[in-house]
C-alpha positions as CSV (number, residue, x, y, z in Angstrom):
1,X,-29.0,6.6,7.3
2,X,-25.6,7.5,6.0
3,X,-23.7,9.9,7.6
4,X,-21.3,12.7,6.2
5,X,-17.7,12.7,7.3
6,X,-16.4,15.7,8.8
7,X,-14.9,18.2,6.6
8,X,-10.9,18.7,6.4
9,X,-9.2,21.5,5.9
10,X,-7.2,22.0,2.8
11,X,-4.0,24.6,3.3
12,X,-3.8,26.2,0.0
13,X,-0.8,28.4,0.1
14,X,1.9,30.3,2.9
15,X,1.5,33.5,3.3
16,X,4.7,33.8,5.4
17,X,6.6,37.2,5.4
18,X,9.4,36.3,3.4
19,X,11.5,38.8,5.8
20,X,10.4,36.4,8.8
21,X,13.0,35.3,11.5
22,X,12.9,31.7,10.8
23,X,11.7,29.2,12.9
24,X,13.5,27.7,15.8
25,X,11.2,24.8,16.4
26,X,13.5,21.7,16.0
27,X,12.9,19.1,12.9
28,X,11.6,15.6,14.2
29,X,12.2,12.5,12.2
30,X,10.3,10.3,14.2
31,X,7.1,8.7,12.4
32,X,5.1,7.7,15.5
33,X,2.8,10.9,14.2
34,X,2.1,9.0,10.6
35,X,0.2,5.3,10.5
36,X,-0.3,3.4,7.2
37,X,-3.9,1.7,7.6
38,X,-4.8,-1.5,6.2
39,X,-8.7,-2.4,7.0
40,X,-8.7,-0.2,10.1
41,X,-5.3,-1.5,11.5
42,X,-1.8,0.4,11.7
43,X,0.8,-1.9,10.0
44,X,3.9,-2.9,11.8
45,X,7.3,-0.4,10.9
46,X,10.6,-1.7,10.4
47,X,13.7,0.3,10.6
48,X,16.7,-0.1,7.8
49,X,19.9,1.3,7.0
50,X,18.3,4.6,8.7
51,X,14.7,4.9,6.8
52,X,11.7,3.3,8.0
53,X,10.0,0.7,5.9
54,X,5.8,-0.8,6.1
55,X,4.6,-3.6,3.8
56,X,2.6,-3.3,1.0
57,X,-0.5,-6.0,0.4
58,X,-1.3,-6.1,-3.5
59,X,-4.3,-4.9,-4.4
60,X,-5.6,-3.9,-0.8
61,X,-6.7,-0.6,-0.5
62,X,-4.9,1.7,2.7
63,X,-5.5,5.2,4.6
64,X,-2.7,7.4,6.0
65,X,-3.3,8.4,9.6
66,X,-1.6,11.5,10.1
67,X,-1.6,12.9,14.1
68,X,-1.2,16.5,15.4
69,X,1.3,16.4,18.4
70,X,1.4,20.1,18.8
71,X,-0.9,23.0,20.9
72,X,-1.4,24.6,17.8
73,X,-2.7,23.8,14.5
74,X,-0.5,22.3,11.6
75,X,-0.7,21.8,7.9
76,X,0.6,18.7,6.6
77,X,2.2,18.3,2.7
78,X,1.5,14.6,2.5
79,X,2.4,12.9,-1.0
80,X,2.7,9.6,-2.2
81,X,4.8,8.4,-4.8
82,X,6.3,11.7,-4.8
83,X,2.5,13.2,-5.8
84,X,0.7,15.6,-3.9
85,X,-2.3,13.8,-2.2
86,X,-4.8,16.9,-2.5
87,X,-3.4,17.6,-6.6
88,X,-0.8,15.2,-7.3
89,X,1.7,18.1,-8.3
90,X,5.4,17.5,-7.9
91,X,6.7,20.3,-5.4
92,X,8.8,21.4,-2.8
93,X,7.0,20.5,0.6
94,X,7.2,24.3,1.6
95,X,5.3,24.8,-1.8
96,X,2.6,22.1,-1.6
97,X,-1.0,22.1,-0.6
98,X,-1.5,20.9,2.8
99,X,-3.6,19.5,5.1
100,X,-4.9,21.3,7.7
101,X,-5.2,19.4,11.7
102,X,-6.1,21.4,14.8
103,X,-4.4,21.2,18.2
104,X,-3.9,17.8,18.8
105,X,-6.0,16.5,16.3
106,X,-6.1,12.8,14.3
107,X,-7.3,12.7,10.8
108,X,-7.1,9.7,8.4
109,X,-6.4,10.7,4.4
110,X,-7.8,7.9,2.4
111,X,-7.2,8.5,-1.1
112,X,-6.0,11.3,-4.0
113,X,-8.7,13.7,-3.5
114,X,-10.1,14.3,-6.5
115,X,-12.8,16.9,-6.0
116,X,-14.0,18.8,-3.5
117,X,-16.3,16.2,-2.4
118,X,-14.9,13.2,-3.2
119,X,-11.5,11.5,-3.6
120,X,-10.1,7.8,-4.9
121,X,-8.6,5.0,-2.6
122,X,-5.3,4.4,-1.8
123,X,-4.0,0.9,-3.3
124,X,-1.0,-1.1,-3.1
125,X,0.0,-2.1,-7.1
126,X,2.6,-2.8,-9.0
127,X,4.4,0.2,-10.6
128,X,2.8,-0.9,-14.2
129,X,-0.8,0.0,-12.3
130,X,0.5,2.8,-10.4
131,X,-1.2,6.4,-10.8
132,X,2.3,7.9,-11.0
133,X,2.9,5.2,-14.3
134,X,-0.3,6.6,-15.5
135,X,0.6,10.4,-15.1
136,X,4.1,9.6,-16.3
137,X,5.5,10.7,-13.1
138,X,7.7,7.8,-11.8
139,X,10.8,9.0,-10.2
140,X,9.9,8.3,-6.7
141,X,7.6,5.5,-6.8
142,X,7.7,3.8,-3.4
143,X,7.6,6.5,-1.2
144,X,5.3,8.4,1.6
145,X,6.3,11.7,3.1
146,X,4.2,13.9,5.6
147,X,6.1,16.8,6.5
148,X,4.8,19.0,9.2
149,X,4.4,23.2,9.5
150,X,2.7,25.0,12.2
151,X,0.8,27.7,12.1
152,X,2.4,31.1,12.7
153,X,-0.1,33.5,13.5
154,X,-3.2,31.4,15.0
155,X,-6.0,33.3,12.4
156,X,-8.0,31.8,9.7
157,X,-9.0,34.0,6.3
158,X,-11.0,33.4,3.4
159,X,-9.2,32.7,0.6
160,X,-8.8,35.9,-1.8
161,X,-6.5,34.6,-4.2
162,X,-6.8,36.0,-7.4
163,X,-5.5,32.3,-8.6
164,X,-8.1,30.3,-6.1
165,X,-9.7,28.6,-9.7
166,X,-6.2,27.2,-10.6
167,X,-5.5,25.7,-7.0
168,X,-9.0,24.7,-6.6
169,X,-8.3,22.6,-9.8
170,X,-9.1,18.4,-9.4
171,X,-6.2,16.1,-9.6
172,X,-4.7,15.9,-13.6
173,X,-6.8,13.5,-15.6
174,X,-5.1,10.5,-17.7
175,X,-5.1,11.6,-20.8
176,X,-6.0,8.9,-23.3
177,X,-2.4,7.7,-24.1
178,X,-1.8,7.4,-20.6
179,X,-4.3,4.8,-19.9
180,X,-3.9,3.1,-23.4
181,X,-0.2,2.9,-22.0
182,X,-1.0,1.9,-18.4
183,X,-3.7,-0.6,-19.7
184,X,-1.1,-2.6,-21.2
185,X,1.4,-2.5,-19.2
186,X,-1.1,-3.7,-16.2
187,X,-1.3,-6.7,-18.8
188,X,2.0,-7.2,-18.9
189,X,3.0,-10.9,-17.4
190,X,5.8,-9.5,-14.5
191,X,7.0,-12.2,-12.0
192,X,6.2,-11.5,-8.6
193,X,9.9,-11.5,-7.9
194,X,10.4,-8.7,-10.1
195,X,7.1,-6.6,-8.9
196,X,8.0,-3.4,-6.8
197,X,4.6,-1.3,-4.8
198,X,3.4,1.4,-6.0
199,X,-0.3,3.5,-5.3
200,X,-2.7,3.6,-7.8
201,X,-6.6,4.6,-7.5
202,X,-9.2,2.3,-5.8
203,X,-12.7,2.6,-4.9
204,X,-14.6,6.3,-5.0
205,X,-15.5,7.6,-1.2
206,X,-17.0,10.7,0.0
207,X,-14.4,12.8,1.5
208,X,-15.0,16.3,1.4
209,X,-12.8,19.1,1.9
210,X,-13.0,23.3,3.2
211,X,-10.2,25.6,2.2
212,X,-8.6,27.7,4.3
213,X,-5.4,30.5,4.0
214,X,-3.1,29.8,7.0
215,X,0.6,31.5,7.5
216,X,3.0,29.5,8.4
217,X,6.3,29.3,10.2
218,X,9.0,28.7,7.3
219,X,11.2,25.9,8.9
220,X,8.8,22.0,9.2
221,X,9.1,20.4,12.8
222,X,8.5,17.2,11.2
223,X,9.3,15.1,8.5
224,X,8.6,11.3,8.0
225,X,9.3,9.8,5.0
226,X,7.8,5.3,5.3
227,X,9.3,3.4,2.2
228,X,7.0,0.5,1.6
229,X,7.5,-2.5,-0.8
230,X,6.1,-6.1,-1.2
231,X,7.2,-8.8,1.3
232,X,9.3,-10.2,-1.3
233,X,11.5,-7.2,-1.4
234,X,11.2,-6.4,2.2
235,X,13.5,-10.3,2.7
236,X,15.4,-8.9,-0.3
237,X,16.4,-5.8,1.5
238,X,17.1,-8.2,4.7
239,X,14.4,-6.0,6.4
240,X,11.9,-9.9,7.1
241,X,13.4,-12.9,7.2
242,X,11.9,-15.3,4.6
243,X,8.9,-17.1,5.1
244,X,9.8,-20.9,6.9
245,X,9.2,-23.4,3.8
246,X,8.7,-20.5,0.9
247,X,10.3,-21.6,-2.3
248,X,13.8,-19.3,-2.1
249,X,14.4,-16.7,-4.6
250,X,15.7,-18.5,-8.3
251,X,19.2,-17.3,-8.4
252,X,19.9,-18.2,-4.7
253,X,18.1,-21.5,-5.5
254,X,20.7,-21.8,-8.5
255,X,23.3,-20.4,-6.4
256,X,23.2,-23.5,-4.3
257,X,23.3,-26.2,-7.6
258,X,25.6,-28.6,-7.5
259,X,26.9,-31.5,-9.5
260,X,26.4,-35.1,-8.2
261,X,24.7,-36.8,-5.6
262,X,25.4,-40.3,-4.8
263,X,23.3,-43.2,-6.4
264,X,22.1,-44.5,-9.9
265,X,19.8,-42.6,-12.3
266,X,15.9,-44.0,-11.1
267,X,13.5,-45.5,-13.4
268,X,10.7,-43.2,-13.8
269,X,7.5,-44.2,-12.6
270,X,4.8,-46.6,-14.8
271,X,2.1,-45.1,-16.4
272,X,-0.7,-46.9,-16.0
């Protein structure tokens, strides 16, 4: 028997009185409240030159755990690749649709949601297969951000926005150039050396969504922003050491040419 997964609540706009003191809650830029899943598990962060880095596992598909520390409920903007998760709009996070989390509450986001009913899997990809490549949206490939508002007034209201049918629209569809050109550059032959992470879309899964109208307070207590990138790129950055006996990268190979080395040219072997 299967069984339906709880429904999440999907922040659709602020309602905030624009002459509002503004918040005093202090900004945290900690991202013990954000965990990026692989099969179940939350992978390992590193820090770097101030930013905090994951790894990124080709082709494996990944859920973003976000957790509500707070007494009161919260709405999350969460993008990836600089795309809103719930539309995959480029906005401000004050502007974006958000997910909703009660008091103290964990939720896992899996995918783009694409409907109101279902949404597609997070995957690690190259850029070339990325969903941002196939939207033509690439500026800020690379990159998760979960910025946290709480809830002002704790009340919930239908939503009786005379624009509800344009924010209740489904993520942008490729258009048929866009997946002519994503199609061949997934074909392209890239060395893995050159390959940066991206998202793109994996498997359907069930994952329905409510909508709800929430006000909220105009200053975020939290924002997290996790680079991730292959492990390649990770020993580029310096962020992991390389792996012990793993071929070193070509120009630091060619870096350490030299010239001679004692002894007489060999005879190559007999073929038999």
């Amino acid at each position: 028997m299967r069984v339906a997964p709880p429904l999440l609540a999907v922040c659709l706009a602020l309602a905030a009185d624009p002459c509002a003191v503004m918040s005093a809650s202090p900004v945290r830029h900690a991202a013990g409240d954000v965990d990026i899943l692989v099969a179940g598990a939350p992978q390992p962060r590193y820090t770097h030159d101030g930013r905090w880095y994951v790894e990124a596992f080709k082709g494996r598909e990944y859920a973003i755990r976000l957790r509500n520390p707070y007494a009161v409920r919260v709405a999350v903007a969460l993008s990836v690749d600089g795309l809103n998760t719930i539309d995959a709009r480029e906005t401000t996070a004050a502007n974006a649709r958000k997910w909703v989390l009660g008091p103290n509450e964990t939720v896992n986001i899996s995918g783009w949601q694409t409907s109101q009913t279902e949404a597609r899997r997070f995957e690690f990809t190259t850029e070339a297969r990325s969903y941002g490549q196939a939207l033509g949206k690439t500026a800020n490939l690379g990159v998760i951000s979960a910025v946290f508002f709480k809830e002002r007034v704790p009340t919930v209201m239908p939503n009786t926005s005379n624009d509800s049918a344009n924010r209740r629209a489904p993520a942008p569809r490729l258009s048929a150039p866009a997946e002519q050109n994503a199609a061949a550059a997934a074909g392209a032959d890239k060395r893995a050396d050159d390959e940066y992470a991206a998202t793109g879309m994996g498997h359907r899964t069930d994952h329905a969504v409510t909508q709800v109208w929430l006000e909220l307070e105009d200053t975020p207590v939290q924002t997290v922003n996790i680079r991730y990138e292959f492990h390649l790129q990770l020993v580029k950055l310096g962020i992991l050491p390389p792996t012990p006996g793993a071929d070193p990268h070509p120009l630091e190979r060619r870096e350490r040419a030299r010239g001679f080395a004692p002894g007489f040219c060999p005879e190559p072997p007999r073929q038999r």
